[in-house]
N, C-alpha and C positions, 0 to 999 in steps of 0.2 A: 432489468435491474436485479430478479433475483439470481442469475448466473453470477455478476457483476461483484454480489453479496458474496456468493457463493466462495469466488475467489480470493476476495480479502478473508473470509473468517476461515479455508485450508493454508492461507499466507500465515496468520498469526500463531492456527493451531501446531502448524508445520513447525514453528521456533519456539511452542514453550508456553503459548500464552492459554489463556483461563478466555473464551467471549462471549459476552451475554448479548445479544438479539435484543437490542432496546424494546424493538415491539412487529409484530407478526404481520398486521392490516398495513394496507397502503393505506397511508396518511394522505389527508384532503390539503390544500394549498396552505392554507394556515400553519402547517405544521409541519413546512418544509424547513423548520432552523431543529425539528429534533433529531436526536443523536442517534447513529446508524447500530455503532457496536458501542457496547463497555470492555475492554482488552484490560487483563490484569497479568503483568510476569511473578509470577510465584520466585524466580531465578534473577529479578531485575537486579540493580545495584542498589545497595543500601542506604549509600550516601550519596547527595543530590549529583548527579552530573550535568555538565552541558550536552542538550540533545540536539545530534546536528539537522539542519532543516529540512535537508532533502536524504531520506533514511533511504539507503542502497546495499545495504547488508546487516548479516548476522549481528556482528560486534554493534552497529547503528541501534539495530534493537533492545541489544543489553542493555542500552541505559535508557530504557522506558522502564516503570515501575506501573503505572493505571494509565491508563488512557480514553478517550472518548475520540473514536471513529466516524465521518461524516465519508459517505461516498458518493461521490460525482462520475457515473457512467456516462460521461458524453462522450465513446471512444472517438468522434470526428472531429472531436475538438482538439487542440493545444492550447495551454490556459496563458494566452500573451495577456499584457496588460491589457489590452482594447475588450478582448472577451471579458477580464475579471471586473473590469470596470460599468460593465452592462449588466452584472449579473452579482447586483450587491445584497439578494436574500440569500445564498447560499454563506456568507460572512456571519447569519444570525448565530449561529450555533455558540459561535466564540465568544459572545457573553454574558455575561458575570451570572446571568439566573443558572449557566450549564452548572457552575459548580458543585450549586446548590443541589442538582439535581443528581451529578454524580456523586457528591458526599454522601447520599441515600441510598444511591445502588450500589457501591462499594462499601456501605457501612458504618462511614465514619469519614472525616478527613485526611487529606493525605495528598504528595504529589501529583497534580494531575498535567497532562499533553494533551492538545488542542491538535487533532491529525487528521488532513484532508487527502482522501484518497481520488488520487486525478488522472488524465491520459496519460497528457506528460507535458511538459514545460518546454518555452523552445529552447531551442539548443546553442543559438549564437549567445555570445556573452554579455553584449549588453542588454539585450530582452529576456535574456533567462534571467541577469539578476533583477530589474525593471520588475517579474512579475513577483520573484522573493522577494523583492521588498515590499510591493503589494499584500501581500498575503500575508508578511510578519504585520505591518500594520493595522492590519486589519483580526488580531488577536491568532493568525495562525501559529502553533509551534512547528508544524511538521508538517513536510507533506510526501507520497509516497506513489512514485507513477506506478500503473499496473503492468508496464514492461518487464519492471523489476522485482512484481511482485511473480507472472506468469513466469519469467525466466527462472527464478528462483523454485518454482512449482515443479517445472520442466526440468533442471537438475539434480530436485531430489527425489523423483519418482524411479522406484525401479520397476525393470520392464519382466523379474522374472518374479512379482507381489502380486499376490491379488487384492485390489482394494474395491472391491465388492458393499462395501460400508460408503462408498462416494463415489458418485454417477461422474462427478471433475476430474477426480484423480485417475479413476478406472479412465476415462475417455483419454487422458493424456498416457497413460501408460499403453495403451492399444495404441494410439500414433507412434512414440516413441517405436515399439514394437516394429513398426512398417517404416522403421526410419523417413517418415513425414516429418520429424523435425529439422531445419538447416543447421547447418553445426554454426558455432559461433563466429561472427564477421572478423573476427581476429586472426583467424585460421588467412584468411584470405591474405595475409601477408608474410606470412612464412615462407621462408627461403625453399623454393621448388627441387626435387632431388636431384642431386648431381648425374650427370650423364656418364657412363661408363665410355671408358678411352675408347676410341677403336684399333685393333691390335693391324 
């Protein structure tokens, strides 16, 4: 779990954001609806926006202003309906006493997002949307696989920095380094190089 951690709070701090560590100790069962991070953008939008549900880039981020972070490291999971529906303490976070709670650690009231950080969703369309609607129902705003959050880690690391301040970053800039990363699955469809004549 704390690697897990580790990777959302260099994901938020990576674009901007402010994250406070709700609390240090591994919480006992009772206290699996409290909140993972507090995420504030100093840089959000001013004026309310619609935040889209499944956040996959930069501009997605822009229109968070606070946020309250819950993460779910099951990487062997895909969160289909069948999983989300077995697993209805994970849904506590999303009510109404968090607000209360974030009004306090943010200081006051104000906009707040409800962001569940997950493996990842499936990918066919009617069970992908099946589990978003799931999850909006059940008070999610936002949710955020860690493919996207890794991927995004792995494109903005350089490999000639030293980031000796983080054990994450540093270890992905030594792979980068040893070209261990695969380039992106996109590449794999590019038109192959033309064959020179033969004369």
């Amino acid at each position: 779990m704390a690697v897990s951690e580790t990777i959302v709070r260099e994901y938020f701090e990576l674009h901007g954001f402010f994250v406070r560590q709700n609390r240090k100790h591994i919480a006992p069962k009772r206290e699996d609806d409290e909140v993972d991070f507090y995420v504030h953008n100093p840089n959000g939008l001013t004026e309310e926006t619609e935040v889209p549900f499944v956040l996959e880039s930069a501009s997605d981020l822009s229109s968070l202003t606070r946020a309250v972070v819950v993460v779910k490291a099951w990487h062997t999971e895909v969160f289909t309906q069948a999983v989300l529906a077995h697993a209805p303490e994970m849904f506590r976070f999303a009510g109404p006493e968090t607000f209360a709670r974030a009004t306090e650690a943010f200081g006051g009231p104000g906009p707040l997002t409800k962001i569940l950080v997950i493996p990842a969703l499936p990918t066919s369309g009617d069970a992908r949307q099946q589990s978003i609607d799931l999850l909006h129902s059940k008070g999610i705003d936002a949710v955020i696989p860690f493919r996207i959050m890794l991927s995004d880690l792995i494109e903005h690391i350089e490999v000639n920095r030293n980031y000796q301040k983080s054990d994450l970053l540093q270890i992905i800039r030594i792979l980068k380094n040893y070209d261990l990363f695969a380039p992106p699955q996109l590449e794999l469809f590019e038109a192959p190089p033309k064959r020179k004549a033969r004369n």
